[in-house]
TORPA-4810 file (N, C-alpha, C, O; in nm, 3 decimals):
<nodes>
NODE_1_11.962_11.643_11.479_11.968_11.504_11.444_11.825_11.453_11.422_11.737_11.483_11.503_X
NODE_2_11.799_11.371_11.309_11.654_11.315_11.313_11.647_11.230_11.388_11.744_11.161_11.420_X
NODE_3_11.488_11.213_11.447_11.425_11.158_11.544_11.386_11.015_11.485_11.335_11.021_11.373_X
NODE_4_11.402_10.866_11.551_11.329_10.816_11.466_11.217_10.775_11.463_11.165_10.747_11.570_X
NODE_5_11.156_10.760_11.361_11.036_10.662_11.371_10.981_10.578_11.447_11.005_10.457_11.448_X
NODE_6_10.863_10.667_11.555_10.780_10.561_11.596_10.694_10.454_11.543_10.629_10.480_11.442_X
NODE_7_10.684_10.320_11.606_10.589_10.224_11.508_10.453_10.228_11.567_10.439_10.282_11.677_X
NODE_8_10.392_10.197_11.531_10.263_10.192_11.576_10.210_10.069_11.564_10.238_9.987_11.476_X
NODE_9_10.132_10.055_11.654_10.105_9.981_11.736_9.929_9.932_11.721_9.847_10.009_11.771_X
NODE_10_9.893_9.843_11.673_9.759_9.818_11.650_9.691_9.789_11.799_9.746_9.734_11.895_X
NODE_11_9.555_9.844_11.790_9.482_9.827_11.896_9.424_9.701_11.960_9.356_9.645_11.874_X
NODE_12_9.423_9.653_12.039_9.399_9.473_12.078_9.243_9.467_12.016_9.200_9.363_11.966_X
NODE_13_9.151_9.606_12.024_9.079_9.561_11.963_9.000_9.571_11.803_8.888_9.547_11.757_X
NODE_14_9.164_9.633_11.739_9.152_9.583_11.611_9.214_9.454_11.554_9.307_9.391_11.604_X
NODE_15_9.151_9.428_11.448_9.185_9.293_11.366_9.251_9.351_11.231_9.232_9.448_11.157_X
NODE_16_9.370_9.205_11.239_9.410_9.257_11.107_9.336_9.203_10.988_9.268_9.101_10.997_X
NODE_17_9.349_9.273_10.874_9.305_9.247_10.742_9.292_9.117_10.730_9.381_9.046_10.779_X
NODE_18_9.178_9.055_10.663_9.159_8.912_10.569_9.227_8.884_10.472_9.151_8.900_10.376_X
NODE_19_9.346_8.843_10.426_9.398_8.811_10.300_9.363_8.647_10.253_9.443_8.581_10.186_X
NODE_20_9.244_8.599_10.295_9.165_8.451_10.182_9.143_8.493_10.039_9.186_8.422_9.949_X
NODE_21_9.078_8.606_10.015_9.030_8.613_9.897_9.141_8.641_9.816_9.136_8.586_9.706_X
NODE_22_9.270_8.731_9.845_9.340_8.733_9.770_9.420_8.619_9.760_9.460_8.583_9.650_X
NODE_23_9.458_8.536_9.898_9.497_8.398_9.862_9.394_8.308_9.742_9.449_8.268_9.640_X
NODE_24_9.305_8.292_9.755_9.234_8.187_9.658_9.249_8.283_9.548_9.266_8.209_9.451_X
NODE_25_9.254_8.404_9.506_9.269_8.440_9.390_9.409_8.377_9.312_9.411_8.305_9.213_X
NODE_26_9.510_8.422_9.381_9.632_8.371_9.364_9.664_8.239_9.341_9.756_8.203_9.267_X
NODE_27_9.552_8.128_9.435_9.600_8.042_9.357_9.510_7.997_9.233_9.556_7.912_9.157_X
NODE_28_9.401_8.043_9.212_9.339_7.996_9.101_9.397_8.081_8.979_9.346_8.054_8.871_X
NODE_29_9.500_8.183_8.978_9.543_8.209_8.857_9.686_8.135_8.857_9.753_8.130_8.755_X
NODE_30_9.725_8.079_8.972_9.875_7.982_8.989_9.799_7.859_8.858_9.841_7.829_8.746_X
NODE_31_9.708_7.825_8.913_9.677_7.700_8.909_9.642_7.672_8.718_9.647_7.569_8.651_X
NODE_32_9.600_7.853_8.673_9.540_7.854_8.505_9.703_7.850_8.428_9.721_7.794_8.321_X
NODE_33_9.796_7.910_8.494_9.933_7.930_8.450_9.998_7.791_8.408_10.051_7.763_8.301_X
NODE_34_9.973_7.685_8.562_10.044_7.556_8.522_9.979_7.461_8.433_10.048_7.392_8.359_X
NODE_35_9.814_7.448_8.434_9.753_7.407_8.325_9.775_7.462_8.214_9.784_7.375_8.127_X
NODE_36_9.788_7.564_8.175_9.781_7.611_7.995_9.904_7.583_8.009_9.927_7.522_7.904_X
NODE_37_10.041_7.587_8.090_10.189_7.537_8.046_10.184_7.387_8.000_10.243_7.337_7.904_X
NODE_38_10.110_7.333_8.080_10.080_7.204_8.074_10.056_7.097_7.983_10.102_6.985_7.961_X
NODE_39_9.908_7.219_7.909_9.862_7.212_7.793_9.967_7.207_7.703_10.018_7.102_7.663_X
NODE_40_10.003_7.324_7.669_10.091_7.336_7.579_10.249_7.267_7.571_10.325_7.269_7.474_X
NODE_41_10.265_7.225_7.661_10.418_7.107_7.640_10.338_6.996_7.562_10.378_6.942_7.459_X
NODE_42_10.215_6.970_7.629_10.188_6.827_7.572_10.115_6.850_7.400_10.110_6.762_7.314_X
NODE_43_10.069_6.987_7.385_10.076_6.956_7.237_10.200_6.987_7.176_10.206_6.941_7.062_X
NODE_44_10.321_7.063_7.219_10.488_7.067_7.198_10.474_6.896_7.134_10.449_6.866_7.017_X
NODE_45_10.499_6.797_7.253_10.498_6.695_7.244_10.439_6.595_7.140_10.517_6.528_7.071_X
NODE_46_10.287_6.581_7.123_10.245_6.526_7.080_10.248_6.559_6.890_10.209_6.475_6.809_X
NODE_47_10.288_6.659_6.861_10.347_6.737_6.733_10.477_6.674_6.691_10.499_6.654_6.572_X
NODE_48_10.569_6.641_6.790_10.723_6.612_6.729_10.760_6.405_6.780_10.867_6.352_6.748_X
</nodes>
């Protein structure tokens, strides 16, 4: 029968990973997505 999987267990005196930089990355390409949509409804708009 398989055994299962032990988890492991981080050391008290390790730290986990920094995820800021990939947060602020994320949102400054959130943020280029809703502006150029943005952009572009309002020249949609301003055309018809």
């Amino acid at each position: 029968m398989a055994q299962p999987e032990t988890v492991k267990k981080q050391k008290k005196g390790e730290e986990e990973p920094s995820f800021k930089g990939a947060f602020v990355s994320v949102l400054i390409v959130g943020l280029f997505i809703i502006i150029t949509w943005f952009g572009v409804f309002i020249l949609f708009n301003y055309r018809f």
